[in-house]
C-alpha positions as CSV (number, residue, x, y, z in Angstrom):
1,X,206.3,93.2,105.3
2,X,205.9,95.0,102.1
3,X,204.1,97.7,100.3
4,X,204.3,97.3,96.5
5,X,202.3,99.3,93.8
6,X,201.0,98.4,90.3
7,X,200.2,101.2,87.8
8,X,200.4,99.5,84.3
9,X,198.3,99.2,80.8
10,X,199.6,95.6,80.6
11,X,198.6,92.6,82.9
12,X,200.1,93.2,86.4
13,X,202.8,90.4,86.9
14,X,206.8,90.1,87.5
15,X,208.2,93.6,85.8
16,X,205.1,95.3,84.3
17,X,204.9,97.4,88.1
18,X,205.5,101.1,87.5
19,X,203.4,101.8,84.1
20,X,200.0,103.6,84.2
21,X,197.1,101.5,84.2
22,X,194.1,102.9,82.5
23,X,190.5,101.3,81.7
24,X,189.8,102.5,78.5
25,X,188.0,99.2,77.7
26,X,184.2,99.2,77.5
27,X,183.7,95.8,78.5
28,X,186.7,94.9,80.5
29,X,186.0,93.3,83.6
30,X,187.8,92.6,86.8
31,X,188.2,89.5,88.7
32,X,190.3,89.0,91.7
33,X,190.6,86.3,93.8
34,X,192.8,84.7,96.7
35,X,194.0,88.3,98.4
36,X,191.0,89.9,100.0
37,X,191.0,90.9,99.7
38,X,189.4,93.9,98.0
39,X,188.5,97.1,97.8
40,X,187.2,99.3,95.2
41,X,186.4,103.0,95.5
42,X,183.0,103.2,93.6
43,X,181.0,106.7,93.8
44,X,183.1,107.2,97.1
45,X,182.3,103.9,98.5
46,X,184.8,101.4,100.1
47,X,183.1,98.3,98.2
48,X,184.6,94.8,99.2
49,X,184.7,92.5,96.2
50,X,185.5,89.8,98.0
51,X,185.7,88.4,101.8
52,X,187.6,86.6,104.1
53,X,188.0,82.9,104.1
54,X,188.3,82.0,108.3
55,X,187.7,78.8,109.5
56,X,184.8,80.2,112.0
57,X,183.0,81.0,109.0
58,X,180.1,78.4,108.8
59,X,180.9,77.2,105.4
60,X,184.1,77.3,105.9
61,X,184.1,74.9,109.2
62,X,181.9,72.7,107.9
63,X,183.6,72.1,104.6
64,X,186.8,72.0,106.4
65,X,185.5,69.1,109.3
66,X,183.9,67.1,106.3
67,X,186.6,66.5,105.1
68,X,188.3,65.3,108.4
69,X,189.7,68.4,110.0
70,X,189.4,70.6,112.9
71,X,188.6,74.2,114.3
72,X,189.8,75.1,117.1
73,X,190.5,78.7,119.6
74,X,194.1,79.8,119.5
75,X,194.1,83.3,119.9
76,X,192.1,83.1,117.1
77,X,190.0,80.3,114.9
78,X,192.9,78.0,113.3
79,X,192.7,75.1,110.6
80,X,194.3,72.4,112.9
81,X,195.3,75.1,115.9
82,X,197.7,76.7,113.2
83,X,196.5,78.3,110.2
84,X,194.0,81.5,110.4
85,X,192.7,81.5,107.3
86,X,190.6,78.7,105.4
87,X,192.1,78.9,101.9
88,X,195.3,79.2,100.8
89,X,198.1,78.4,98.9
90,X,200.6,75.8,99.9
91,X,200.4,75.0,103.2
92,X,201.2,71.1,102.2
93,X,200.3,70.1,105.7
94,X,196.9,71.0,105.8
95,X,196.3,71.1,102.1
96,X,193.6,68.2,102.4
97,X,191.5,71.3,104.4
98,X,192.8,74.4,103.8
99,X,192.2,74.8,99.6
100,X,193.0,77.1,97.3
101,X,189.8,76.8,95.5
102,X,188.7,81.0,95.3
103,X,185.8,82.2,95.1
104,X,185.0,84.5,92.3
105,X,183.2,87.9,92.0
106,X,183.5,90.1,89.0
107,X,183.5,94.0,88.8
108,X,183.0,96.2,86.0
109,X,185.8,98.4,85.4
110,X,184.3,101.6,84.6
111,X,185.1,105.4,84.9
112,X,183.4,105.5,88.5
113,X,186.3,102.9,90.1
114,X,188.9,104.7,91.4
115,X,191.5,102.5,92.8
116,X,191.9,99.3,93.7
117,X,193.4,97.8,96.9
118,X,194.4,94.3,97.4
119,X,195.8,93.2,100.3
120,X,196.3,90.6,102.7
121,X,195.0,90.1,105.9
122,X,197.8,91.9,108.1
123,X,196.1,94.9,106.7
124,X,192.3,93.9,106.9
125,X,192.4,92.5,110.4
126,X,193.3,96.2,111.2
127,X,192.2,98.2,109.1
128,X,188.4,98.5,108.1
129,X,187.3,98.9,104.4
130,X,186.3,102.7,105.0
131,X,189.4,103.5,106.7
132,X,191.6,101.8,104.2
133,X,189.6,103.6,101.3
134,X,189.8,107.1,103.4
135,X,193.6,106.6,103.9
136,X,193.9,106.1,100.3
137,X,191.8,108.7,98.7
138,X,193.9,111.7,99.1
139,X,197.1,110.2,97.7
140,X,197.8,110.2,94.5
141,X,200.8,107.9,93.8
142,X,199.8,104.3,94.4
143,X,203.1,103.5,96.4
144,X,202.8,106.2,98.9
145,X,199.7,104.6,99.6
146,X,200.6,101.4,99.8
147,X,203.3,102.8,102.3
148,X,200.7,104.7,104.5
149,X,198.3,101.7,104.7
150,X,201.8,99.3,106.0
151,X,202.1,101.9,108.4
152,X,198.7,102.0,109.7
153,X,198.5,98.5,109.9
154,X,201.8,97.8,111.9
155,X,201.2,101.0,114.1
156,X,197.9,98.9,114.7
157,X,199.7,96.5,116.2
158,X,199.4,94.1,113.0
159,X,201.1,90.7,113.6
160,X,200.6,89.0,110.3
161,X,202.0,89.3,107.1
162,X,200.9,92.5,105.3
163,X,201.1,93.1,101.5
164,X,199.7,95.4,100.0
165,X,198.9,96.6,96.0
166,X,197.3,99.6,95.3
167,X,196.4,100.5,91.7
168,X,195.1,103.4,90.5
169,X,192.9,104.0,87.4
170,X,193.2,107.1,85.6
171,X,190.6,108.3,83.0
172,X,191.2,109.3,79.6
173,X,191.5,113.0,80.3
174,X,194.2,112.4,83.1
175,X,196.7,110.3,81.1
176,X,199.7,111.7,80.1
177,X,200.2,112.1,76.3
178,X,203.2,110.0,75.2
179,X,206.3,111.5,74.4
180,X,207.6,111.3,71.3
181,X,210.5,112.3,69.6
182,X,210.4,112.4,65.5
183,X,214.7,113.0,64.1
184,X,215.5,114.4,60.7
C-alpha cells in the first residue's frame, strides 16, 4: 500500500513530486487515464472524470467474450476467474482480454478545480467519490491526504492494492513568492 502526493509546476513523473503545481495556463487541459480513477473538486462537487473498467460492465463483457474470454463470479466479476478489472496493464496472461486501451475524458483546468485525486481501486471500492472529496477538502498538504484516504480505505476493510495521488492546485494569489537571494 502506498500514499504518495504530487505538488509540482512540471509534468508529474519519477522526481518532480514535492513542487507546487499551479494552473496558471488559460488553455491547459487535463487528461487522465488508466487510474480511476478520478476525482475533481469543481464548485464543491466530487466530479468523476473517469470510471471503472469491470468485467460486469456490459461493454466490457461483451468486448472481453468477443474476443474469446470469460466472466465469471468469484467473490466478485473476474476476467478468467482472476482479474477484477477489465483494463490493465500487463497481466500477459490475459492480455488478449484484459487491454490497456483507456478511455479518454478531458477537464479544463481552471481556477474552480481544487484538487485532484487519482487512485486506484483499493480506495474506490471503499470509498465513495463524496466521501473521498469530503475527506480531502479540509487538508491542506496533499500527502496528509493521501495518508488519511489509505487509512480510510484499509480501516474499510480494503483488500486490494491502494495508491493514491493527491494534487493540489493553488491559484495565483496563494503561491508563494520565490525566494531570492541577490550577493554584492
Amino acid at each position: 500500500m502506498r500514499a504518495t502526493t504530487a505538488k509540482s509546476n512540471q509534468p508529474v513523473s519519477r522526481g518532480h513530486m514535492n513542487k507546487k503545481l499551479s494552473y496558471g495556463f488559460t488553455n491547459l487541459h487535463l487528461n487522465v487515464q488508466f487510474l480511476r480513477p478520478t476525482k475533481i473538486l469543481k464548485s464543491n462537487l466530487a466530479i468523476a472524470v473517469s470510471r471503472d473498467h469491470k468485467p460486469d460492465q456490459t461493454d466490457e463483457r461483451q468486448r472481453i467474450e468477443d474476443a474469446g474470454g470469460f466472466v465469471m463470479w468469484a467473490g466478485t466479476w473476474r476476467v478468467g476467474g482472476v482479474l477484477a478489472v477489465s483494463r490493465a496493464f500487463g497481466d500477459r496472461l490475459l492480455k488478449q482480454y484484459v487491454v490497456a486501451d483507456p478511455e479518454i475524458q478531458e477537464e479544463k483546468v481552471d481556477d474552480t478545480l481544487e484538487f485532484l485525486i487519482l487512485a486506484s481501486d483499493g480506495l474506490w471500492d471503499v470509498v465513495t467519490n463524496e466521501e473521498a472529496v469530503s475527506m480531502t477538502k479540509p487538508i491542506q498538504e496533499p500527502e496528509e491526504a493521501a495518508k488519511r484516504l489509505l487509512q480510510e480505505a484499509y480501516q474499510r476493510g480494503s483488500a486490494d492494492n491502494i495508491t493514491i495521488v493527491v494534487v493540489r492546485f493553488l491559484t495565483n494569489e496563494e503561491e508563494q513568492p520565490s525566494n531570492s537571494t541577490t550577493s554584492t
